[in-house]
PyMOL Python script that loads the backbone (N, CA, C, O; Angstrom):
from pymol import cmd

cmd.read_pdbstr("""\
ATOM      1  N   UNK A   1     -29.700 -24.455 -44.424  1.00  0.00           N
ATOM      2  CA  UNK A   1     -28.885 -25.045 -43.384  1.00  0.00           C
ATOM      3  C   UNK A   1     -27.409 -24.672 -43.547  1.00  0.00           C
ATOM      4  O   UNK A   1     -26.667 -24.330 -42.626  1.00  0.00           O
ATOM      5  N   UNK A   2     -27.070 -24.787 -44.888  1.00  0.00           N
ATOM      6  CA  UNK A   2     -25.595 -24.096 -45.024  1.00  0.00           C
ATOM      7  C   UNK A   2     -25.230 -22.873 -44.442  1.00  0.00           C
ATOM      8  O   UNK A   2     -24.229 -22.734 -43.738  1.00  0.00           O
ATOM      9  N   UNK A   3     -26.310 -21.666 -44.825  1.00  0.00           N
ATOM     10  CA  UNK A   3     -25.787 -20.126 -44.157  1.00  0.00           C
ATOM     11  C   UNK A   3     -25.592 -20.431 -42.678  1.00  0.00           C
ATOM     12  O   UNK A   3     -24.605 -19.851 -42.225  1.00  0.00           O
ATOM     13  N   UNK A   4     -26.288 -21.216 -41.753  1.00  0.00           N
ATOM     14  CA  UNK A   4     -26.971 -21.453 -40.709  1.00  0.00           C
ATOM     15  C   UNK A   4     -25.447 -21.760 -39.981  1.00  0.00           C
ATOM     16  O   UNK A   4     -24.928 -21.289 -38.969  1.00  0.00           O
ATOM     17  N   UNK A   5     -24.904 -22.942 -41.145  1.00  0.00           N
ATOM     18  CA  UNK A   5     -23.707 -23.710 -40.456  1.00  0.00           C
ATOM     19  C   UNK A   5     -22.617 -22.393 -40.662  1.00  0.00           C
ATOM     20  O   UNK A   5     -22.105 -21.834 -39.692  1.00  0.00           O
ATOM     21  N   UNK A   6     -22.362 -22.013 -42.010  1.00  0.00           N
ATOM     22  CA  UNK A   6     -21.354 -21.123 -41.705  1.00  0.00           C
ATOM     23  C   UNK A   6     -21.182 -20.065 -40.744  1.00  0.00           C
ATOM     24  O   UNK A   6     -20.140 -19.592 -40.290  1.00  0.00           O
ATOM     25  N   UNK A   7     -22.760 -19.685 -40.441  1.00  0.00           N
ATOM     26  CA  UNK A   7     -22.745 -18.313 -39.144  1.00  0.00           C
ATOM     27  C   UNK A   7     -22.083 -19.257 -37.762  1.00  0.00           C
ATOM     28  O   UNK A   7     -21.510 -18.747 -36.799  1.00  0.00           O
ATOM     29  N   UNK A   8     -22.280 -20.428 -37.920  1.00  0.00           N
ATOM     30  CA  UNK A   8     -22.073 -20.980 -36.542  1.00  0.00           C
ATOM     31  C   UNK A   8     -20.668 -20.910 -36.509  1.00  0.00           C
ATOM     32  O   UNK A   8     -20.152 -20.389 -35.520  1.00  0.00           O
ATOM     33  N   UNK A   9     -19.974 -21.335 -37.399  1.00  0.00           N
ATOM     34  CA  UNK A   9     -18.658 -21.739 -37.872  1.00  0.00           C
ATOM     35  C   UNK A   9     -17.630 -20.150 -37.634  1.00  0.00           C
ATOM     36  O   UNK A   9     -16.520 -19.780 -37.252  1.00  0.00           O
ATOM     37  N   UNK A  10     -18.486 -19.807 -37.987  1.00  0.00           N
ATOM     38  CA  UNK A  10     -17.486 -17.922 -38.098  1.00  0.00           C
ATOM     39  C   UNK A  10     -17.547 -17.566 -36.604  1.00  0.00           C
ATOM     40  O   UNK A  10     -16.691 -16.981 -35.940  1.00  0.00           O
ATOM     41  N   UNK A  11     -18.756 -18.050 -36.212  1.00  0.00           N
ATOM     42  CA  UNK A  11     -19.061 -17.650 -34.810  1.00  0.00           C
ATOM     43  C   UNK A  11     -18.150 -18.292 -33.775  1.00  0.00           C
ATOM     44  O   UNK A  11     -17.380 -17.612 -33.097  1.00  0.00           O
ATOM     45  N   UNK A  12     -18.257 -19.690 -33.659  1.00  0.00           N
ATOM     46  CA  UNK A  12     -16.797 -20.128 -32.865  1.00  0.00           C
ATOM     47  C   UNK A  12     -15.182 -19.406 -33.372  1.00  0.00           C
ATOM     48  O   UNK A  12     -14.270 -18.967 -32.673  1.00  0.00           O
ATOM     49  N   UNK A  13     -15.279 -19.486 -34.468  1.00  0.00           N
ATOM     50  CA  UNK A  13     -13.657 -19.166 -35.138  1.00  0.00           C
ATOM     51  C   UNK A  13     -13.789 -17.648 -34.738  1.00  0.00           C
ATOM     52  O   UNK A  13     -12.600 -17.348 -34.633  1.00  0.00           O
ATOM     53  N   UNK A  14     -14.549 -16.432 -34.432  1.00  0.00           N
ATOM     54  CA  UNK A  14     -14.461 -15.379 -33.588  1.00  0.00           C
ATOM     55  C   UNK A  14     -14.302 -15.500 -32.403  1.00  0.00           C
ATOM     56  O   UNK A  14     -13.452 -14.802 -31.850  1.00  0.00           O
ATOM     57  N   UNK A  15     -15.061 -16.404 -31.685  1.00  0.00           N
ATOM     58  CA  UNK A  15     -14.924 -16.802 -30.634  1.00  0.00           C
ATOM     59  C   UNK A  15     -13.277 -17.366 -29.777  1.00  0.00           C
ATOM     60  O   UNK A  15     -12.635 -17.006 -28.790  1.00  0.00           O
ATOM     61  N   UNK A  16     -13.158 -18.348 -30.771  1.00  0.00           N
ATOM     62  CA  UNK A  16     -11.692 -18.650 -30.682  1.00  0.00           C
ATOM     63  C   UNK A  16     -10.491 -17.604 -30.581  1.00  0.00           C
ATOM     64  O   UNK A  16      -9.623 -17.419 -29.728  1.00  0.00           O
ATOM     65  N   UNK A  17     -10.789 -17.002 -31.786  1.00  0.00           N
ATOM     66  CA  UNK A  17      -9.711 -15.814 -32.077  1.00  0.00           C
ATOM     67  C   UNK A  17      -9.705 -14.231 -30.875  1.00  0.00           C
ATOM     68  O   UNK A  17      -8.714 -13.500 -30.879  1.00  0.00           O
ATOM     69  N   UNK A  18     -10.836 -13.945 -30.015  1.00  0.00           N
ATOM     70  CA  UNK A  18     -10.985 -13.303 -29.281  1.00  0.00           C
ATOM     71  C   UNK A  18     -10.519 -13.923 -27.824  1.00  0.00           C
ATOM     72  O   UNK A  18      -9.926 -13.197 -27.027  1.00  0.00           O
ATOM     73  N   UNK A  19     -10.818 -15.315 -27.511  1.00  0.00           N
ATOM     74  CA  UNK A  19     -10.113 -15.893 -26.107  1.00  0.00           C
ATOM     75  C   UNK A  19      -8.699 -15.859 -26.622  1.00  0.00           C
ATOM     76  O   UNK A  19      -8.124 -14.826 -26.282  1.00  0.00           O
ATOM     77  N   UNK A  20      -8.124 -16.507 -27.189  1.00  0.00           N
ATOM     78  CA  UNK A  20      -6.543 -15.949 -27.475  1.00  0.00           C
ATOM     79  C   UNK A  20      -6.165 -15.100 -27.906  1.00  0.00           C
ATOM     80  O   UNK A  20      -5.018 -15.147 -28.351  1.00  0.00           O
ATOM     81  N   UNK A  21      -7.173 -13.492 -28.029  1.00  0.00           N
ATOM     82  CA  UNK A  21      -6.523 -12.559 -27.836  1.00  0.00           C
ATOM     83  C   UNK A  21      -6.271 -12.288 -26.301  1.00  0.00           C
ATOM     84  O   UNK A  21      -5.143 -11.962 -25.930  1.00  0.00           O
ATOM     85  N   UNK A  22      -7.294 -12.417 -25.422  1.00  0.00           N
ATOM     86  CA  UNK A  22      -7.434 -12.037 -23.840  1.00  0.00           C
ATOM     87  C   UNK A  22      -6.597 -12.707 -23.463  1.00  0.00           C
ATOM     88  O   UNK A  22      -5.685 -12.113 -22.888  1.00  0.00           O
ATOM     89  N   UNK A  23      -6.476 -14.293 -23.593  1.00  0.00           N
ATOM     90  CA  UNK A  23      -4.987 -14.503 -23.055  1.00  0.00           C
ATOM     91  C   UNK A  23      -4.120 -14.077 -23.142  1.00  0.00           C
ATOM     92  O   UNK A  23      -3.530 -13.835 -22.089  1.00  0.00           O
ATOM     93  N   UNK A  24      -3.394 -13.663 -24.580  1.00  0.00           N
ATOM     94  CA  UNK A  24      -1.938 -13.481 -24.304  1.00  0.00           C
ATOM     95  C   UNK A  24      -1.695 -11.832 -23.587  1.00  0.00           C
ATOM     96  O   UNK A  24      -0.877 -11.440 -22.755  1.00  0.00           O
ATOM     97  N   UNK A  25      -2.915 -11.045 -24.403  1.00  0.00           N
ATOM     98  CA  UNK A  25      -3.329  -9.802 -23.344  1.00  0.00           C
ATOM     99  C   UNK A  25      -3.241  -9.904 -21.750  1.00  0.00           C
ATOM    100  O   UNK A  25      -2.543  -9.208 -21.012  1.00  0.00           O
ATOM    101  N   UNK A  26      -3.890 -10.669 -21.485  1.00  0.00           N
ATOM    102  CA  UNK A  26      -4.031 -10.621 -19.714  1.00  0.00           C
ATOM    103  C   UNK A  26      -2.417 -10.999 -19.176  1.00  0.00           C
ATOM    104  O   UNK A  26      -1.915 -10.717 -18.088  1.00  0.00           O
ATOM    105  N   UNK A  27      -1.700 -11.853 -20.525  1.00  0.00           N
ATOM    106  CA  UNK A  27      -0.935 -12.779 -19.846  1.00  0.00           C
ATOM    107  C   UNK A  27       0.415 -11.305 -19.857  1.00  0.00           C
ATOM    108  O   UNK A  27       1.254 -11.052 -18.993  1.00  0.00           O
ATOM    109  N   UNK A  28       0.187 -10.703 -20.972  1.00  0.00           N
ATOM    110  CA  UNK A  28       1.461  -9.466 -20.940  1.00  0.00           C
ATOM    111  C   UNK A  28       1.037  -8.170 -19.992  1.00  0.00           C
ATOM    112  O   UNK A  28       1.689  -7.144 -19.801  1.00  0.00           O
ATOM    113  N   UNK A  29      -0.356  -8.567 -19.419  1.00  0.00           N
ATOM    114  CA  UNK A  29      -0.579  -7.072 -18.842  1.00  0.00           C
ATOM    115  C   UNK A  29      -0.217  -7.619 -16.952  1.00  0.00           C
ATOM    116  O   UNK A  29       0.170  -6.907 -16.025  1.00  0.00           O
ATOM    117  N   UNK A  30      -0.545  -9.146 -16.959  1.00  0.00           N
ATOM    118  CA  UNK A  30       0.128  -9.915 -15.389  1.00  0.00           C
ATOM    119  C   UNK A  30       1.224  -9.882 -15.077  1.00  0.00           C
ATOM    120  O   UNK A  30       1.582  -9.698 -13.914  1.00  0.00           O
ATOM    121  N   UNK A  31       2.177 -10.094 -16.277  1.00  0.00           N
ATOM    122  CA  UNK A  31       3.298 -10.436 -16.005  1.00  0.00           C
ATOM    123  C   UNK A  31       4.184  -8.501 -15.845  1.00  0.00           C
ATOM    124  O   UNK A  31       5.176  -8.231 -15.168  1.00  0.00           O
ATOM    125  N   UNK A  32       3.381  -7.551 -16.699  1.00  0.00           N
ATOM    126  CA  UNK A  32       4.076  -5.970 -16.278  1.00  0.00           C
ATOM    127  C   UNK A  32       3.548  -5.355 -15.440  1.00  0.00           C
ATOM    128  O   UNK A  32       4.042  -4.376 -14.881  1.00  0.00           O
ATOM    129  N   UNK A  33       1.984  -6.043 -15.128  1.00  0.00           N
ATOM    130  CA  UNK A  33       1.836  -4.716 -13.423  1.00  0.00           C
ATOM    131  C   UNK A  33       2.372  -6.042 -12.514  1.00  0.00           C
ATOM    132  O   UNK A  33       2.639  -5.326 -11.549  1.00  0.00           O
ATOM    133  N   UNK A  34       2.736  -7.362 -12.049  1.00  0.00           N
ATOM    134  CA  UNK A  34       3.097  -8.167 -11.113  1.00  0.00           C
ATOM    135  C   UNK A  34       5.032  -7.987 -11.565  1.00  0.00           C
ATOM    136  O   UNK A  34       5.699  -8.553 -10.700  1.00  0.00           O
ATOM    137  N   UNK A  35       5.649  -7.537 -12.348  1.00  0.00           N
ATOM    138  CA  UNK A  35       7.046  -7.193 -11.991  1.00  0.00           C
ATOM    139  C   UNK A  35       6.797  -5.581 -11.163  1.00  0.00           C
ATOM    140  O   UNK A  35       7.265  -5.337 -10.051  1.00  0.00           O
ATOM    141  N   UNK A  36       6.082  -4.735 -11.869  1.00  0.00           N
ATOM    142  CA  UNK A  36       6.023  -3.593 -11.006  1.00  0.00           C
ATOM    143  C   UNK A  36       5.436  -3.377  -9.396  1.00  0.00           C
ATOM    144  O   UNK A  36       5.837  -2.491  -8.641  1.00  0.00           O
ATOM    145  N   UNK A  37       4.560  -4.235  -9.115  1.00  0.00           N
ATOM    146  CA  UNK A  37       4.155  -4.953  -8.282  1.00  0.00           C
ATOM    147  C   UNK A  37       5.356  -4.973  -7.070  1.00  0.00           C
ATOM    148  O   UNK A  37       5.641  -4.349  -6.048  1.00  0.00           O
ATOM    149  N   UNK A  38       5.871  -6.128  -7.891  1.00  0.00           N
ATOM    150  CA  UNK A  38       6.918  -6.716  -7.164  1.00  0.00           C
ATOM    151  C   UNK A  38       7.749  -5.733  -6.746  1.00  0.00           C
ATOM    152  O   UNK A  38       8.022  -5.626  -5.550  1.00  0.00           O
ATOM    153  N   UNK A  39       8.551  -4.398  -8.238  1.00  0.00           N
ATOM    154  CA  UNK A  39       9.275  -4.013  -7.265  1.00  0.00           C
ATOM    155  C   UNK A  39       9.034  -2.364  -6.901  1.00  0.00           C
ATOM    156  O   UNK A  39       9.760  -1.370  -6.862  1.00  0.00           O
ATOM    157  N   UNK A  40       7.936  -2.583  -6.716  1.00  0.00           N
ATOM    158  CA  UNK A  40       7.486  -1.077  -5.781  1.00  0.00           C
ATOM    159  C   UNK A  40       7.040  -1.422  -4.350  1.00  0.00           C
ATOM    160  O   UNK A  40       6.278  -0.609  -3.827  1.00  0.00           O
ATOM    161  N   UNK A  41       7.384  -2.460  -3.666  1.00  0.00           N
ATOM    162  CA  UNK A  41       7.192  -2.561  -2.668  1.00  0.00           C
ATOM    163  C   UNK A  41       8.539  -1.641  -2.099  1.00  0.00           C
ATOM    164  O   UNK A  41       9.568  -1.267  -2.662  1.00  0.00           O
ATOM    165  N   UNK A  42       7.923  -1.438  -0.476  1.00  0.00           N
ATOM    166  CA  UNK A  42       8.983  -0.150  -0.135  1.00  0.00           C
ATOM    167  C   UNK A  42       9.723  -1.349   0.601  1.00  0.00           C
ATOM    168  O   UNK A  42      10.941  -1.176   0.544  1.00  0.00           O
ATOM    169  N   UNK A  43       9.349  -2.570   1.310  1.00  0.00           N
ATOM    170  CA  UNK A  43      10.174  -3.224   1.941  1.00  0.00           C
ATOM    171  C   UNK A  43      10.351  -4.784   1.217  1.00  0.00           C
ATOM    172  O   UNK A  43       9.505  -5.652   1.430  1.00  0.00           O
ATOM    173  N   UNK A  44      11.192  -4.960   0.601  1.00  0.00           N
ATOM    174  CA  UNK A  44      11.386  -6.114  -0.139  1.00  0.00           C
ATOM    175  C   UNK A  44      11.923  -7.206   0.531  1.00  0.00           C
ATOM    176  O   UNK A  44      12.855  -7.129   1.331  1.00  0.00           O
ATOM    177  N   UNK A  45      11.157  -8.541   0.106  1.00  0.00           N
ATOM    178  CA  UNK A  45      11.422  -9.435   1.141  1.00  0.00           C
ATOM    179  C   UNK A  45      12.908  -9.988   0.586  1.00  0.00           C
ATOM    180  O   UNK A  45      13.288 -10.116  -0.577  1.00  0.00           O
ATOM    181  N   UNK A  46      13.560 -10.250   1.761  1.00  0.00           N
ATOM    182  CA  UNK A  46      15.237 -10.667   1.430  1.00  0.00           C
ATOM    183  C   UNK A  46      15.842 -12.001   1.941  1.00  0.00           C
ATOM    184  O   UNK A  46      16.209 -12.037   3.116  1.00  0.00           O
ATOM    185  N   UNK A  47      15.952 -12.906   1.298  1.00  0.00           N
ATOM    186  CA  UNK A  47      15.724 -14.297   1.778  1.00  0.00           C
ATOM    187  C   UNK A  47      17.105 -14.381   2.533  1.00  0.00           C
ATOM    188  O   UNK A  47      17.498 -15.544   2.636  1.00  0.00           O
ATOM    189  N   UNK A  48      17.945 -13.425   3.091  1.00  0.00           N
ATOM    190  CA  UNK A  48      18.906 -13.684   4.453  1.00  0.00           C
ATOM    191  C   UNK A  48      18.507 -12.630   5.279  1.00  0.00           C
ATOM    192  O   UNK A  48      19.329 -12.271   6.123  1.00  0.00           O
ATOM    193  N   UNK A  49      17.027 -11.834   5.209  1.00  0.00           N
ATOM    194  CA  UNK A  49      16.668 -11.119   6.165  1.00  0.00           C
ATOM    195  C   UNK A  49      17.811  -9.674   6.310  1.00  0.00           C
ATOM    196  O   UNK A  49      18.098  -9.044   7.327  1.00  0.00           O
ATOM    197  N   UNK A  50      18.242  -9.493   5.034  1.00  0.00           N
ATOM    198  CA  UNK A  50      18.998  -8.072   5.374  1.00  0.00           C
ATOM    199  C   UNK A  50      18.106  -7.065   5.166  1.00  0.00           C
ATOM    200  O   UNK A  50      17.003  -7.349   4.700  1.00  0.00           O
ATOM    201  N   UNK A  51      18.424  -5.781   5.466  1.00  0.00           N
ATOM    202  CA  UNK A  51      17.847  -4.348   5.680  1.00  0.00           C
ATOM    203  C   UNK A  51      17.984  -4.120   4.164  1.00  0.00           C
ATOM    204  O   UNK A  51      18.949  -4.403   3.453  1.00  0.00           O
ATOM    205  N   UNK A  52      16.734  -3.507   3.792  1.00  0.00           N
ATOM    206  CA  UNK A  52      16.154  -2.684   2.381  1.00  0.00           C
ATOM    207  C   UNK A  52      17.537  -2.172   2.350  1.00  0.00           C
ATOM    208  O   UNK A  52      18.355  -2.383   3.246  1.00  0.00           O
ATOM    209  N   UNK A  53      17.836  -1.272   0.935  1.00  0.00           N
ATOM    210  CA  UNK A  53      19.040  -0.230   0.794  1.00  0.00           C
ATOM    211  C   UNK A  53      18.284   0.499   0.793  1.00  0.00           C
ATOM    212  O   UNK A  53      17.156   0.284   0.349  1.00  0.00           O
ATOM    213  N   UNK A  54      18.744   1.820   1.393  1.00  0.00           N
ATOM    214  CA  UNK A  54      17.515   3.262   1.166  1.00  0.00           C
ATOM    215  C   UNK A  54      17.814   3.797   0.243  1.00  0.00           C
ATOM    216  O   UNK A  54      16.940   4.287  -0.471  1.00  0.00           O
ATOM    217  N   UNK A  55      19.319   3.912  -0.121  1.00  0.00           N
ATOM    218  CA  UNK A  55      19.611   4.646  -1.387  1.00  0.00           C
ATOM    219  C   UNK A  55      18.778   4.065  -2.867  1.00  0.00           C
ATOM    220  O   UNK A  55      18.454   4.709  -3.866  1.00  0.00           O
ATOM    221  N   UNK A  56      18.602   2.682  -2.565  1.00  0.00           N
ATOM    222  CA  UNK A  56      18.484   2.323  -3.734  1.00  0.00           C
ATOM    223  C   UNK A  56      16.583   2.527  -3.946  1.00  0.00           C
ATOM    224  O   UNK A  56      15.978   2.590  -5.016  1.00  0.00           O
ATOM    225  N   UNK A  57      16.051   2.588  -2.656  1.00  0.00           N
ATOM    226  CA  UNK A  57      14.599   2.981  -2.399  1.00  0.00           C
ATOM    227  C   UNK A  57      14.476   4.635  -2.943  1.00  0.00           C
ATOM    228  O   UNK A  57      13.579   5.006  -3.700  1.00  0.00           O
ATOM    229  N   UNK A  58      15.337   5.356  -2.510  1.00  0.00           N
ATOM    230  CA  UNK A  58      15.180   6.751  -3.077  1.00  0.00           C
ATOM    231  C   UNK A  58      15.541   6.898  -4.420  1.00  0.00           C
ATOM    232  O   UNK A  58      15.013   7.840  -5.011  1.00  0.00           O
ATOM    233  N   UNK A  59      16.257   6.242  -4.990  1.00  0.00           N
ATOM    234  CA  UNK A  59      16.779   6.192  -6.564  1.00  0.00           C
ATOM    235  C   UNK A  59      15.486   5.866  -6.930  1.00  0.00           C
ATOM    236  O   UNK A  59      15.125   6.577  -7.868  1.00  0.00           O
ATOM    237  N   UNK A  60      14.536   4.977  -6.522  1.00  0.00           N
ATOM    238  CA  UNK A  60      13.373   4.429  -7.513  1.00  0.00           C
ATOM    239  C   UNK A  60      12.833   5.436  -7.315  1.00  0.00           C
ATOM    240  O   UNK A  60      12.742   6.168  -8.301  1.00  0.00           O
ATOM    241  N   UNK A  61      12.258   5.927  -6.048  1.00  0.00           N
ATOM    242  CA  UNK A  61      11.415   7.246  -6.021  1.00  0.00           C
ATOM    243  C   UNK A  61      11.685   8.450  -7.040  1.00  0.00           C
ATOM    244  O   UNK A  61      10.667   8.977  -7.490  1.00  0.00           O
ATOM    245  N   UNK A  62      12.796   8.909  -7.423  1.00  0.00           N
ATOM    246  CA  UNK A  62      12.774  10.119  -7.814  1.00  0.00           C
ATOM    247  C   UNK A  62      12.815   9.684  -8.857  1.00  0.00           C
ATOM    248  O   UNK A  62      11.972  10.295  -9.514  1.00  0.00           O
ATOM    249  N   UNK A  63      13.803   8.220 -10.078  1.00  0.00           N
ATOM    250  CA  UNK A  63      13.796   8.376 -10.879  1.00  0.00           C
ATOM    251  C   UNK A  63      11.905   8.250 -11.469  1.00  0.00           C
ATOM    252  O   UNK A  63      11.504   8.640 -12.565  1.00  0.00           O
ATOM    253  N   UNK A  64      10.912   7.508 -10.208  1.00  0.00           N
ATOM    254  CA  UNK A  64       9.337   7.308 -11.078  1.00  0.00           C
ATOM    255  C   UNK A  64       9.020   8.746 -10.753  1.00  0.00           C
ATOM    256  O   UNK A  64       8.465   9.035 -11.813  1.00  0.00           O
ATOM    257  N   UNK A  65       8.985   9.684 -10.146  1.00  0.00           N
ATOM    258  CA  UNK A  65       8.969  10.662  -9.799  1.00  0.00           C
ATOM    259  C   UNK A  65       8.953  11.762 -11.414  1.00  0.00           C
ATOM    260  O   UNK A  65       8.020  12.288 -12.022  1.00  0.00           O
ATOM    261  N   UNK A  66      10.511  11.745 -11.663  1.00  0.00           N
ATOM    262  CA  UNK A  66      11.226  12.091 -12.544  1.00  0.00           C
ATOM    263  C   UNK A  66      10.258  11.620 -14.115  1.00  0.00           C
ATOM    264  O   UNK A  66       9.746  12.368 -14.947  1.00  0.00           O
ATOM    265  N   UNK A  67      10.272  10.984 -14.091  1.00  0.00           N
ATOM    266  CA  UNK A  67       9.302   9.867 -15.582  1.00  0.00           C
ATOM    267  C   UNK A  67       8.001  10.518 -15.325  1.00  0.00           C
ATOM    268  O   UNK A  67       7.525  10.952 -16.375  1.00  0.00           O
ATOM    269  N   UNK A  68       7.228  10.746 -14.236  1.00  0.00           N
ATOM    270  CA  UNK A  68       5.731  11.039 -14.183  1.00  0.00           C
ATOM    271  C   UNK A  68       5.868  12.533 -14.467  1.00  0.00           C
ATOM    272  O   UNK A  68       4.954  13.004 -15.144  1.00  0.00           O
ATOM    273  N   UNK A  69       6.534  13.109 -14.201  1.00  0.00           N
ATOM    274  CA  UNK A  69       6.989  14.704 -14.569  1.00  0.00           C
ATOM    275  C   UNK A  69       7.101  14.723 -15.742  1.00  0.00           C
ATOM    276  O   UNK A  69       6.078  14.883 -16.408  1.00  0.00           O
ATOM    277  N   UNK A  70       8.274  14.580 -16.346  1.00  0.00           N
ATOM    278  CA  UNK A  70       8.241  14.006 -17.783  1.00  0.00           C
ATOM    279  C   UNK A  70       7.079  13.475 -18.533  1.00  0.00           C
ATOM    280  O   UNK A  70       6.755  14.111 -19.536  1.00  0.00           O
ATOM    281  N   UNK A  71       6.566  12.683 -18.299  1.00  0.00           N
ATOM    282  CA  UNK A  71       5.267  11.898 -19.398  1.00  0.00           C
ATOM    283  C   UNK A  71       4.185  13.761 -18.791  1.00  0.00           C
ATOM    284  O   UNK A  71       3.932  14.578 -19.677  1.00  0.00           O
ATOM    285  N   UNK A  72       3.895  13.957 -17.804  1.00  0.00           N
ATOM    286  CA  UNK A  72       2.933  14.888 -17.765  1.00  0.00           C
ATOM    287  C   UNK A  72       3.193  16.243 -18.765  1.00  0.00           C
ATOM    288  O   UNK A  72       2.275  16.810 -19.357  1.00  0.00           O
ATOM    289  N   UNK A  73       4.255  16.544 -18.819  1.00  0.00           N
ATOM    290  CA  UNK A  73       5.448  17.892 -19.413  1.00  0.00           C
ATOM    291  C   UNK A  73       4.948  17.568 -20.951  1.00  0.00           C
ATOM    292  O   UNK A  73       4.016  18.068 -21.581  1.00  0.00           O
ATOM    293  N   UNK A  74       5.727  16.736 -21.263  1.00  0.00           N
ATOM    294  CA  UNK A  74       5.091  15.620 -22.435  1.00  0.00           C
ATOM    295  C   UNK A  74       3.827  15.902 -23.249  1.00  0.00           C
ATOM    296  O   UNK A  74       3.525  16.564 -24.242  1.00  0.00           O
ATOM    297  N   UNK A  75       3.294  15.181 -22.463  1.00  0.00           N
ATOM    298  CA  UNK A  75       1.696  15.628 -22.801  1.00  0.00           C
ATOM    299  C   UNK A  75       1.085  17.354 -22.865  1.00  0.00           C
ATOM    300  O   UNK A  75       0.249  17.870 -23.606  1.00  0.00           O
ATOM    301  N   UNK A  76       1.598  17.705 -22.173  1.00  0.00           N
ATOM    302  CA  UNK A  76       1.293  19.217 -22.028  1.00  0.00           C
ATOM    303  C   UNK A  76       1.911  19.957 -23.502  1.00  0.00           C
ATOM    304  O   UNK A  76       1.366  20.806 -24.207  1.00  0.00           O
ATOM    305  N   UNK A  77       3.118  19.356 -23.649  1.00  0.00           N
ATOM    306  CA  UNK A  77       3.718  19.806 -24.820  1.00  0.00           C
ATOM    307  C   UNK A  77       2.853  20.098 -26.043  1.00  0.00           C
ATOM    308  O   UNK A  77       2.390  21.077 -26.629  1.00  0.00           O
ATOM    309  N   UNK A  78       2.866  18.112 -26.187  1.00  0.00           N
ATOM    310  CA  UNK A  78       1.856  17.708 -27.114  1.00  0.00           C
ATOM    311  C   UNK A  78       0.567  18.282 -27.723  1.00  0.00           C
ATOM    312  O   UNK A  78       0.307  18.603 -28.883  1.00  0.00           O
ATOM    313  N   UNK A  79      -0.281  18.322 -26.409  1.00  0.00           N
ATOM    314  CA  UNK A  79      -1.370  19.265 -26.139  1.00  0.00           C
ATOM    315  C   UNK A  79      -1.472  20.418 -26.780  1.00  0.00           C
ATOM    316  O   UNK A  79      -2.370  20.658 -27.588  1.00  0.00           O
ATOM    317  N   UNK A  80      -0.524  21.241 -26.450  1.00  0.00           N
ATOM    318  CA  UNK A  80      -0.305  22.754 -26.703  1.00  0.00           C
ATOM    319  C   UNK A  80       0.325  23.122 -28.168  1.00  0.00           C
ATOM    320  O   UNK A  80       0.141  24.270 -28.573  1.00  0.00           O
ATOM    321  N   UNK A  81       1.149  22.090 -29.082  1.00  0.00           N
ATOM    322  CA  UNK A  81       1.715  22.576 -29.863  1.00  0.00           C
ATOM    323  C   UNK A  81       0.631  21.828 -31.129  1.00  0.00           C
ATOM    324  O   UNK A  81       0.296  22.493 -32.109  1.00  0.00           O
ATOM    325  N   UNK A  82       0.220  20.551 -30.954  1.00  0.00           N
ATOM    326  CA  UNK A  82      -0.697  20.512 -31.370  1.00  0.00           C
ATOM    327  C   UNK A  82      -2.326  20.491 -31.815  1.00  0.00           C
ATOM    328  O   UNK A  82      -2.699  20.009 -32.884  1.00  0.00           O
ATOM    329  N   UNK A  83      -3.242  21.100 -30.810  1.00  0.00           N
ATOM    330  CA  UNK A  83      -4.234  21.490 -30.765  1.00  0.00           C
ATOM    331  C   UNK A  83      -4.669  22.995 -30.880  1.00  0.00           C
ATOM    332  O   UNK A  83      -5.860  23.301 -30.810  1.00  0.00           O
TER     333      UNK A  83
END
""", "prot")
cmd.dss("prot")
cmd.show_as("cartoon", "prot")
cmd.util.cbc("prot")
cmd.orient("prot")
């Protein structure tokens, strides 16, 4: 009955230790795709109803633009100098 209890015992305390991993996981992976979320919308809501800035819409574009070029370049690097 003892082995019996400790398998049970290890078994919740895994149990335990795996739901509060998924929480704080889910909770850091909600909170960075719902800011990106938020601000990749092309028309952002503006609580006095003013007009988007475009400049500041094209600054996001090129600089994610710019970063996805980069991380791909990157990798290619990577790829090539070490394999």
């Amino acid at each position: 009955m003892a082995d019996k209890k400790s398998a049970e015992e290890r078994k919740r305390e895994a149990d335990s230790l795996l739901a509060q991993a998924e929480r704080e996981s889910e909770t850091f992976l909600r909170t960075t795709f719902t800011g990106a979320a938020k601000s990749g919308r092309s028309e952002k809501a503006d609580p006095d109803g003013a007009e988007p800035d475009r400049i500041e819409e094209w600054g996001t574009r090129i600089g994610r633009t710019a970063g996805a070029i980069f991380a791909v370049g990157l990798i290619i690097y990577l790829v090539v100098t070490y394999f």
